[in-house]
DOSEDREN-37641 format. One record per atom (N, C-alpha, C): x, y, z. Coordinates in steps of 0.05 Angstrom, whole numbers, plus 5000, padded with zeros to 4 digits. Layout:
<recs>
XYZ/...
</recs>
This chain:
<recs>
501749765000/500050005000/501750255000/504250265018/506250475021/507250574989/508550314980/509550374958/507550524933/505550344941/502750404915/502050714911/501850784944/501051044946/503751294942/506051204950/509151354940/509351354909/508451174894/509051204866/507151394854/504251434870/502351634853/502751984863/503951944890/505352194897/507352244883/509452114873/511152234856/509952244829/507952144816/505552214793/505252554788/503852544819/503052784815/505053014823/507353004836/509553164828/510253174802/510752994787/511552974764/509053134744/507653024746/505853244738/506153514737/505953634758/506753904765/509253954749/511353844750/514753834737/513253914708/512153804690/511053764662/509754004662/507054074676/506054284677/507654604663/509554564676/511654774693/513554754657/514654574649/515354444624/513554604599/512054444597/510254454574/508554654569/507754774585/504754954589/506155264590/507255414587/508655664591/508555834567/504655864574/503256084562/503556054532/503355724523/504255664492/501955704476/502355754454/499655734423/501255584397/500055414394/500955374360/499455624345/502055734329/501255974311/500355834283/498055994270/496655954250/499056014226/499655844211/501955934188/500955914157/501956284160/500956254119/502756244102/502456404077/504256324060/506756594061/505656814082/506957034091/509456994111/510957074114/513457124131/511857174164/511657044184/510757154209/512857184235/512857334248/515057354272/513257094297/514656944307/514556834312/514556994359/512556884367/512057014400/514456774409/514157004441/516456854456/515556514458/512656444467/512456104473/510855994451/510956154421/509355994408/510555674390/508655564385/509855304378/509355224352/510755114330/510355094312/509354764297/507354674277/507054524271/508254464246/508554104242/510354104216/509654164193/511054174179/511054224146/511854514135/513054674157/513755014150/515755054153/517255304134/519255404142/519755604157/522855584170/523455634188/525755834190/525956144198/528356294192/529056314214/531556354226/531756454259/534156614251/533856894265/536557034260/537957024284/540156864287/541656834306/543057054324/543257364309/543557614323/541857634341/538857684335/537757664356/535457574369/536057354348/534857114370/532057084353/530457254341/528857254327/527356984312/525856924306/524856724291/521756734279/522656694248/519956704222/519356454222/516856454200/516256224192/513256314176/513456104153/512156134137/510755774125/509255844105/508755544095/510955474069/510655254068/513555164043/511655184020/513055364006/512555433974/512655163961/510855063930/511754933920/514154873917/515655173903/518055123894/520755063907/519755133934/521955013964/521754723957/519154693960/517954333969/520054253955/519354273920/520754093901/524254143904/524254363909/528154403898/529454453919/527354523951/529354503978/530154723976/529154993959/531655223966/528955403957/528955663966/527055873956/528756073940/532256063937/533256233919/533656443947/534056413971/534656623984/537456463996/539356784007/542256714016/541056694034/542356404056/541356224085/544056154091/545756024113/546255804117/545655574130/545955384118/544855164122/546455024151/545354934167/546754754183/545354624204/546654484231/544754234248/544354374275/542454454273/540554604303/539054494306/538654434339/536754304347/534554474366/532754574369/530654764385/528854624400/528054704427/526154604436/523254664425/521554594447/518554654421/517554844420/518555154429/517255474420/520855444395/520755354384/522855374369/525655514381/526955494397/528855614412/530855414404/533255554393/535255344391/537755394412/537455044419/538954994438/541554894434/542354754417/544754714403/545654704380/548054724361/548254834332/551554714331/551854564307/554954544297/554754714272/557554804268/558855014243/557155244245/556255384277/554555544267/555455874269/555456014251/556456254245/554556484270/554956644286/553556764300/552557014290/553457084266/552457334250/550457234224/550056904221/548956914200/544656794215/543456824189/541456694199/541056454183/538856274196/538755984192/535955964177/535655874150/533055804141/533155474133/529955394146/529655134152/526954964143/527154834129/523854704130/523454544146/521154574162/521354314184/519254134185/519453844182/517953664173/517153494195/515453284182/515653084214/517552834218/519552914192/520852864201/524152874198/523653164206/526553304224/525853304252/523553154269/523453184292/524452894302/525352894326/526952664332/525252574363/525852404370/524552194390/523452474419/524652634414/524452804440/523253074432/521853094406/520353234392/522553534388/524853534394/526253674389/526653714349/527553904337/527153974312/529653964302/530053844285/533153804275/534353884256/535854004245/536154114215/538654024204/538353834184/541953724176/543853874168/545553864172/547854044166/548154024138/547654164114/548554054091/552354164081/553053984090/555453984081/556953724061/558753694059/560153594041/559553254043/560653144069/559952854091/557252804087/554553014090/552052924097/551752874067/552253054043/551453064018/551252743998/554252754013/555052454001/553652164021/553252214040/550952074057/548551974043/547652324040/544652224022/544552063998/547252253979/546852043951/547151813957/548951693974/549151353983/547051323992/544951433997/541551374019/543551214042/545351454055/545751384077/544951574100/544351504120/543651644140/546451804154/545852134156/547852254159/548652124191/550952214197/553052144225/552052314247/551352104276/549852274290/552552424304/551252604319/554952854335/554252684359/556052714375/555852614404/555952844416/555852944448/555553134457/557453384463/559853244457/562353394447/562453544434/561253474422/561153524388/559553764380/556253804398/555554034397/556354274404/555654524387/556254764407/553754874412/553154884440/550654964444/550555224455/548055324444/547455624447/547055654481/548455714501/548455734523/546555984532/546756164516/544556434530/542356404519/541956154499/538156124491/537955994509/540055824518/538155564541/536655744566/539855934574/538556084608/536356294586/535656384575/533056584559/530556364567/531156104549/528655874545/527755774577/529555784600/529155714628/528355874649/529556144636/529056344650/526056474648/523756304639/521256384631/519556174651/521556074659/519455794683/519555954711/518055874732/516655904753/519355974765/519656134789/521756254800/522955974826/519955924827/520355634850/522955444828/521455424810/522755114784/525455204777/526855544770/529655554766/530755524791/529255494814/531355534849/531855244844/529255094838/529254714844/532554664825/531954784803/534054664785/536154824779/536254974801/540155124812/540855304781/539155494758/539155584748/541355814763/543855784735/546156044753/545056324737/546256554741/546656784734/548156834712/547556944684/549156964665/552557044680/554057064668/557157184679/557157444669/557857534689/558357854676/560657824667/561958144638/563558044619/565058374630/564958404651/566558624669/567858514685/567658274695/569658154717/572758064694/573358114724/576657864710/577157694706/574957534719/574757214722/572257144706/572057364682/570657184666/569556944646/572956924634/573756704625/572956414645/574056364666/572956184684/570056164690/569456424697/566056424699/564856294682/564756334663/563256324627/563855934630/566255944631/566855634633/564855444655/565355574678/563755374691/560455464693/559655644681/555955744672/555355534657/557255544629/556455314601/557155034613/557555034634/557954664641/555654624651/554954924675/551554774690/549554824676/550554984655/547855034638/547554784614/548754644607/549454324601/548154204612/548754174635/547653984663/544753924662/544554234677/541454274677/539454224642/540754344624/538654214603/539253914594/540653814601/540953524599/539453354620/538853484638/536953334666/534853354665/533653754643/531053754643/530453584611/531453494597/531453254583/530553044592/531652904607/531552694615/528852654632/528852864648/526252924665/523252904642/523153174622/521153074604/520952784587/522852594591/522952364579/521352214594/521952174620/521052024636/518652134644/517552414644/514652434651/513552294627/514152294609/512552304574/512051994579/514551814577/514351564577/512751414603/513051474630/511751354650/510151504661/509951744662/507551904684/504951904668/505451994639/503152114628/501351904616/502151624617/501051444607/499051394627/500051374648/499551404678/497251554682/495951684677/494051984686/491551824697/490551584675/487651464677/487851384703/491151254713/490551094744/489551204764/490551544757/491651694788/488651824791/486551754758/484251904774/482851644780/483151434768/481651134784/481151104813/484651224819/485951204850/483751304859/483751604856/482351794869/477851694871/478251594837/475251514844/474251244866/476751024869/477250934885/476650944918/478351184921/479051334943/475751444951/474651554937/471451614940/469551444944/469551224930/468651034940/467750904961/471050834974/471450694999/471150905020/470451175012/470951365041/466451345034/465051305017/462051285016/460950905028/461950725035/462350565038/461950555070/464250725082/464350705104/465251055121/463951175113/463651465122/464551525145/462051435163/462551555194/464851395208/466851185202/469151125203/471651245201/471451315174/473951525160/473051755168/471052005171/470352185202/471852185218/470851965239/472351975259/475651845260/477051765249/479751735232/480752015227/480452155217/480852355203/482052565222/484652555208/486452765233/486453025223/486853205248/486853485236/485653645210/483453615203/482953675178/482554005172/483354125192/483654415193/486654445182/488754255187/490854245173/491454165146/489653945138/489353845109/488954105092/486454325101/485854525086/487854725081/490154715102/491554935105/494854865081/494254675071/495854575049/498154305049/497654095065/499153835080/498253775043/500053585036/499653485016/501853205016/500853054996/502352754991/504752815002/505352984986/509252934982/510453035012/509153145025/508653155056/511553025064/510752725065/511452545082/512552325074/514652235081/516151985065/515451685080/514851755096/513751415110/512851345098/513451105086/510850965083/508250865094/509250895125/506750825143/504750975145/505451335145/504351495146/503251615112/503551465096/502851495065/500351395066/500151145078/498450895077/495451075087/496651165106/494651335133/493051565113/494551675102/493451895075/492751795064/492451575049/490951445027/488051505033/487751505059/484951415065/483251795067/485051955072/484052295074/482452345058/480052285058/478452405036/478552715033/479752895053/480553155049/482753195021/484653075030/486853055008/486252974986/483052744983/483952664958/482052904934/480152944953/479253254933/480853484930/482353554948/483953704939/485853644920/487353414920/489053334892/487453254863/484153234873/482953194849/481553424836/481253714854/480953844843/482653994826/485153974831/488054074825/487653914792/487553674790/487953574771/485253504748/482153634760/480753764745/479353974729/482454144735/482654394726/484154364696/484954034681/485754014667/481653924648/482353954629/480054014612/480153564598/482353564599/482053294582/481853094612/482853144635/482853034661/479652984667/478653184662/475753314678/474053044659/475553094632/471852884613/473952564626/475552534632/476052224633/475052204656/475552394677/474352234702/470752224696/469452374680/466752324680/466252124664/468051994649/468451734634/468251504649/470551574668/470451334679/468651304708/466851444700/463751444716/464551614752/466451754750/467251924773/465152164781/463452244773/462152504765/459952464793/457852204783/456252174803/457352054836/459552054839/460651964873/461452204882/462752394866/464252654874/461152824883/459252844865/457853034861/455052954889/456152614887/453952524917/455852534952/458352724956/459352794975/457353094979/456253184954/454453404965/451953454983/451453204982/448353095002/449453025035/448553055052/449253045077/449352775084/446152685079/445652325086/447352215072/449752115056/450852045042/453652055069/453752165089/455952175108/455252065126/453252035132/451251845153/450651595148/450851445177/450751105172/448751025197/446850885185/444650765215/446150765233/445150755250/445950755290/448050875291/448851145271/450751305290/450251595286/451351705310/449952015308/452752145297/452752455285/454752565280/455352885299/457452755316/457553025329/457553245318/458053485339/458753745323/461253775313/463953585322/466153625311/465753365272/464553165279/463453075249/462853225233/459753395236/458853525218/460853765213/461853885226/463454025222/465053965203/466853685186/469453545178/466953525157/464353395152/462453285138/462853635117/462253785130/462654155123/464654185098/466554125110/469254165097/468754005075/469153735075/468753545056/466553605038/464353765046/462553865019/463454095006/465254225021/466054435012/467754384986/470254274992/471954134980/469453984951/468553914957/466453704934/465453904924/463954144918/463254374915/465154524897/468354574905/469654684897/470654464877/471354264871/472054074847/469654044834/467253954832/465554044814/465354304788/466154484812/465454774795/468254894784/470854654788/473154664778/472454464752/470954284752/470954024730/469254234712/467554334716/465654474691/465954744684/466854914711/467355194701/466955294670/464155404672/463755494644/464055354623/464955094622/466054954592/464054804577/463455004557/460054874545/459654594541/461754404533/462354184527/461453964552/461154174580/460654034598/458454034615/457254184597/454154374609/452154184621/452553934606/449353734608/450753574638/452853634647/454353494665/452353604692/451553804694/449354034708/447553864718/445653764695/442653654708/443653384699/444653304698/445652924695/444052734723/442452664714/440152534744/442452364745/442652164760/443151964784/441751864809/441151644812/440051614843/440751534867/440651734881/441651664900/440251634929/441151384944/437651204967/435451254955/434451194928/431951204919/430951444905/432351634909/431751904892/433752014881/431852134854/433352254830/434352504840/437352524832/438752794850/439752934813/441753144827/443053174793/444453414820/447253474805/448553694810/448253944825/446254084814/443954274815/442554234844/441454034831/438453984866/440453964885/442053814889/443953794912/445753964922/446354294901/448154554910/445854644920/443454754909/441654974922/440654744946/440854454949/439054434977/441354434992/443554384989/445754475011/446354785021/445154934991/446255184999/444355305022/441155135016/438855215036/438755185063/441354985068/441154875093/441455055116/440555125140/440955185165/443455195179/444554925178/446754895188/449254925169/448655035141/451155035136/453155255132/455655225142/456855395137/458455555128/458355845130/458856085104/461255945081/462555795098/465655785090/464655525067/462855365076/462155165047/460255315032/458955585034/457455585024/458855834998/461055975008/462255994990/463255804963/463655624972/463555424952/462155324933/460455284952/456955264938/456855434917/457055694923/456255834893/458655844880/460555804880/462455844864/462055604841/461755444857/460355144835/457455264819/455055314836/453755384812/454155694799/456055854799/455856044780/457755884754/459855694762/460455584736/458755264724/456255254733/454955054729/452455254709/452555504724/450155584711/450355754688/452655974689/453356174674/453055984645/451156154625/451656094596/450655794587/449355714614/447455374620/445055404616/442655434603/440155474598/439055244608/439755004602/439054724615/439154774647/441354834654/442054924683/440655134703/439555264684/438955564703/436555444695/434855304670/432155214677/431554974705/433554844708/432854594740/433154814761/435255104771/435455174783/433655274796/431455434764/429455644777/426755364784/426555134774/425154934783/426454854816/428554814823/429554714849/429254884861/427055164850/427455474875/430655554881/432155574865/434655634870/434855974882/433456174858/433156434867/432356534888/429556334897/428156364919/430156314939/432556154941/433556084966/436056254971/436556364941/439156574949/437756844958/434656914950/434357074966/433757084994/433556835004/432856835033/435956885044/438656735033/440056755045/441157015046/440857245021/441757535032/440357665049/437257615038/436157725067/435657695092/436057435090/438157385118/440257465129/441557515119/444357735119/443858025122/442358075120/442958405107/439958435135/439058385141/436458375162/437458395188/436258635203/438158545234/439858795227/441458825255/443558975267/445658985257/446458715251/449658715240/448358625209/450258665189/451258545160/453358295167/451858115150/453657835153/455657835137/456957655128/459457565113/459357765088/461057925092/460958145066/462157905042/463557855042/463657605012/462157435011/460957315023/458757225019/456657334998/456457625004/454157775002/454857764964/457957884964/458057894941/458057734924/458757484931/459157304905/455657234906/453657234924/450957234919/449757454893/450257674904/449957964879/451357874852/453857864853/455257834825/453557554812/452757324829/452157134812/449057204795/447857404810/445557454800/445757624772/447857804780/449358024758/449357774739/451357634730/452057574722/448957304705/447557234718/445557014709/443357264693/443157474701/441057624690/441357764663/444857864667/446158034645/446157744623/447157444625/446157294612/444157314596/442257364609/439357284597/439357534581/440057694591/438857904581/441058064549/442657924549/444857984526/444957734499/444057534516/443057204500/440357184493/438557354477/435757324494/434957044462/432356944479/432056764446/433156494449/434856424470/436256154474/433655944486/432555974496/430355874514/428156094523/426056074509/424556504520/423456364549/422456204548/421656134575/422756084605/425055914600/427955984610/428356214619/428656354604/429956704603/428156834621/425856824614/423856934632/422956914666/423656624663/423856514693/425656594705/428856654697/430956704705/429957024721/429157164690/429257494705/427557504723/424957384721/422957404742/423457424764/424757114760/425356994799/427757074812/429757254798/432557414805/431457714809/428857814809/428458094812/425558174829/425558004845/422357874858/423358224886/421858244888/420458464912/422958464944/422858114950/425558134969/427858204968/428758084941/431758074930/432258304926/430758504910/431258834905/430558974931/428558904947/428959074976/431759004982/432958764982/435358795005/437758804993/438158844968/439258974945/440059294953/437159474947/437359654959/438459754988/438059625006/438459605033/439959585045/442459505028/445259515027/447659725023/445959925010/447460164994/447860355012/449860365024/451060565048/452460355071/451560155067/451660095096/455359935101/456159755077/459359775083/460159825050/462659955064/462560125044/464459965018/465759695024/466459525006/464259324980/462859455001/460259294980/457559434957/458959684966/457259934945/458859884914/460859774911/461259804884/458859624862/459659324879/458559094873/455759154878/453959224900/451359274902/450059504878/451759674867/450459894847/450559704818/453059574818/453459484789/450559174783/450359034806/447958904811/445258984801/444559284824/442559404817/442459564786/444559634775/444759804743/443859544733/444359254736/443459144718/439959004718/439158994751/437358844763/433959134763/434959334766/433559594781/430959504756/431759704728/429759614708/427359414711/428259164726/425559014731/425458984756/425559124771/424159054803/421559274799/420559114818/417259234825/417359404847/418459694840/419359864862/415960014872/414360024854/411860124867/410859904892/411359724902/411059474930/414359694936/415859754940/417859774962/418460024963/416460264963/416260634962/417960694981/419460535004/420960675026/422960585018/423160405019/426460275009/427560364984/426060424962/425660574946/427260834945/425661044967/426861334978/429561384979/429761195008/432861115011/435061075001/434160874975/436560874959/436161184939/435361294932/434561454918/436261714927/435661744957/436961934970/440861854969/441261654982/444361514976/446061594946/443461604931/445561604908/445461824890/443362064910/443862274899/445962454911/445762354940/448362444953/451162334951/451262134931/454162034926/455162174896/452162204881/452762194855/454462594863/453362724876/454262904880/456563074890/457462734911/460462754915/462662674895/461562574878/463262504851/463462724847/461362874840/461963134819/463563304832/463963324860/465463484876/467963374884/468363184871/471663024879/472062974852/471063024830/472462914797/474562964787/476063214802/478063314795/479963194818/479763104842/481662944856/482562694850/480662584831/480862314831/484062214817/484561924819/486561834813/486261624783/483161574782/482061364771/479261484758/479061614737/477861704722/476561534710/476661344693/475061064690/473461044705/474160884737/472760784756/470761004759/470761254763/468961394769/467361504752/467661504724/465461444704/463661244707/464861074700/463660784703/461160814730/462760844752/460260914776/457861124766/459661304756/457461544763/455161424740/456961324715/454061234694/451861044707/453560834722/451260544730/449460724756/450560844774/449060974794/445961194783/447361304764/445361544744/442661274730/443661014711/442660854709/439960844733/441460774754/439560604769/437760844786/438761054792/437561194798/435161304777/434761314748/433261344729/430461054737/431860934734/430060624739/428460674757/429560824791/428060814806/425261024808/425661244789/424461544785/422261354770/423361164756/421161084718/418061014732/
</recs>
């Protein structure tokens, strides 16, 4: 078990290693038959040519002309020779290579070599007579290269500040010392080093980790399983889980005894599965491999509960967390991604009743006992379940979803004190944001659409909307930009006092604008206010 669970911890380091590798803000650029400058991480696909001016560093590329294809030459002065680039085309090493000239290249699939590195033959005199024999030119050994040492620290020096400390990345040499000659010498040895290790490193993720991916979410669906199985067990098991949240992770700990003991954290294992559902091809395999409905049934309470046992207040409490956590990987697996939309109302049954995604955020979010800190979560999952979801926002306004976020602001906002000011807001913005939907998309569903604005602009929600405007002063931005978009349809003739109030607020702000416009630092920002404030104040006059 030690070992089992040590090999998927170093998985998912390795992962991260690749991440850090591969991902560094790259695009394959679109290639025409035009000359294009080539961005710092873009990547190129085969069949195009390739110019790099070695002064400064620069690199074109275009599509191969017929008359390249057939005769290998476009009639322009190049020299030809053997560079090898990583995959934003950066060349990392070069024999016979002149530093004042530039290099034009066609690159095919196959000038790429086992390590997707890009190769360009040297055409010289040896390789020429190679080919006419249809012999394969002579490979260099490592001697043999001269590698571009200030593209490597340029191409390294673009990774995470953590990943050049990990991998002892030196300081170019300054060419003002005395001891430059030695410097320079021992820079191009570690700068050798190091790209020969981060070689080897992308080899071994490519060949053993990444083949790997299906296991480590099995593990994890696994891992869910056995913690629904036997719940109020692993509960009370469950160490410190105020520390789990605070960032304890696998690689933690080298025991294996104490690996074994983590296996079982259902804290940990949503957190490493939400980490690794933030990948888009991650997210559809684990719903492949039927992961979707166990994650999405940690959102139901009875699902943590087992006959003949009660759950203390330190349980439900850990029960809290763990929906929280389930809440927050959901709305990491779908975030907005239309491809994943029907993932929303996907029924399932669970003890005899049909649940789906949806019914199970708004009845958690309804709950009594639950708290702010999962319920942040809660919506964070359905604003990326719902936003731009018509399927979605139609079960929501069926599950009374609106109805229940308005009880929970006005629950908040009711009384002496104001509750959880973030709370408050990600409630407002999600409405902003579901209404300005409808109302910018209109025609997708009219019925849909209609239910949405209706039940997001009902008599409570705009009283305590309004009711808010003065009172902290972090939350007037977000409460006006709400109301500029919400005011238009509330039924302000039912709320004539609340009404007044805001009316008064924002004639006395709109007026301190006009008397501070010339102090300001942020001219934008205070447009922007003064228009949505003027907005909503019109709405409330209409």
């Amino acid at each position: 078990m030690g070992k089992s669970f040590l090999s998927i911890a170093t998985m998912s380091i390795a992962i991260i290693l690749v991440s850090s590798l591969w991902f560094v803000s790259s695009k394959e650029v679109e290639v025409t038959a035009e000359w294009a400058l080539l961005g710092e991480n873009d990547t190129i696909p085969a069949g195009v040519h390739v110019r790099m001016d070695m002064t400064t560093g620069e690199k074109w590329v275009k599509l191969i002309d017929e008359e390249e294809d057939e005769d290998g030459s476009s009639g322009e002065s190049t020299t030809k020779t053997n560079v090898e680039v990583d995959a934003h085309g950066n060349v990392v090493s070069s024999s016979a290579m002149d530093p004042t000239s530039s290099v034009s290249v066609a690159v095919s699939s196959s000038t790429k070599d086992k390590d997707g590195a890009v190769v360009i033959d040297e055409d010289d005199d040896n390789n020429n007579n190679n080919h006419e024999n249809n012999e394969p030119p002579q490979d260099l050994s490592l001697e043999d290269l001269n590698y571009d040492y200030d593209m490597m620290h340029r191409t390294l020096s673009k990774l995470p500040p953590e990943e050049q400390e990990r991998m002892g990345l030196p300081d170019v040499p300054s060419t003002s010392k005395s001891t430059y000659a030695q410097d320079r010498q021992i820079f191009e040895q570690r700068m050798k080093d190091i790209w020969l290790a981060r070689q080897e490193e992308l080899q071994f993720v490519q060949e053993e980790i990444v083949a790997d991916l299906p296991k480590l979410l099995k593990h994890r669906i696994d891992m869910i399983s056995s913690y629904l199985e036997a719940p109020y067990n692993q509960l009370v098991e469950l160490q410190d889980v105020d520390a789990s949240l605070k960032g304890r992770t696998y690689e933690d700990d080298d025991d294996d005894d104490e690996n074994e003991m983590l296996m079982t954290d259902i804290v940990l294992v949503l957190q490493d599965l939400e980490y690794h559902l933030s990948d888009l091809d991650m997210a559809r395999d684990f719903h492949t491999l039927g992961g979707w409905p166990l994650l999405v049934s940690l959102l139901s309470t009875s699902v943590h509960e087992q006959p003949n046992t009660t759950l203390t207040e330190d349980l439900r409490s850990k029960v809290g967390i763990i929906q929280a956590l389930a809440s927050w990987a959901v709305g990491t697996m779908v975030k907005n991604t239309e491809d994943f939309f029907p993932f929303a109302v996907e029924k399932f049954d669970l003890a005899g009743k049909e649940v789906s995604a949806i019914s199970l955020l708004v009845e958690l979010l309804s709950k009594e006992d639950c708290e702010n800190s999962t319920r942040h979560k809660v919506l964070y999952a359905l604003g990326s379940l719902l936003r731009g979801n018509r399927l979605a926002q139609e079960e929501f306004v069926m599950r009374q979803g609106p109805q229940r976020l308005s009880d929970l602001l006005v629950g908040m906002t009711h009384g002496h004190e104001i509750g959880d000011t973030k709370l408050i807001k990600r409630i407002l913005a999600l409405v902003d944001d579901l209404v300005t939907d409808v109302l910018l998309h209109p025609g997708l569903q009219t019925t849909v659409e209609k239910d949405v604005l209706e039940s997001l602009t009902t008599p409570p929600f705009c009283e305590s909307s309004v009711a808010l405007l003065g009172s902290v002063t972090s939350l007037n931005d977000t409460i006006v930009r709400t109301l500029h978009t919400i005011a238009p349809y509330c039924q302000w003739e039912e709320l004539q006092e609340e009404k007044k109030g805001a009316e008064q607020w924002l004639d006395a702000t709109l007026q301190e604008h006009r008397n501070n416009s010339e102090d300001t630092d942020d001219d934008d920002w205070l447009k922007e206010q003064t228009n949505m404030m003027e907005s909503v104040l019109q709405a409330l006059q209409t």
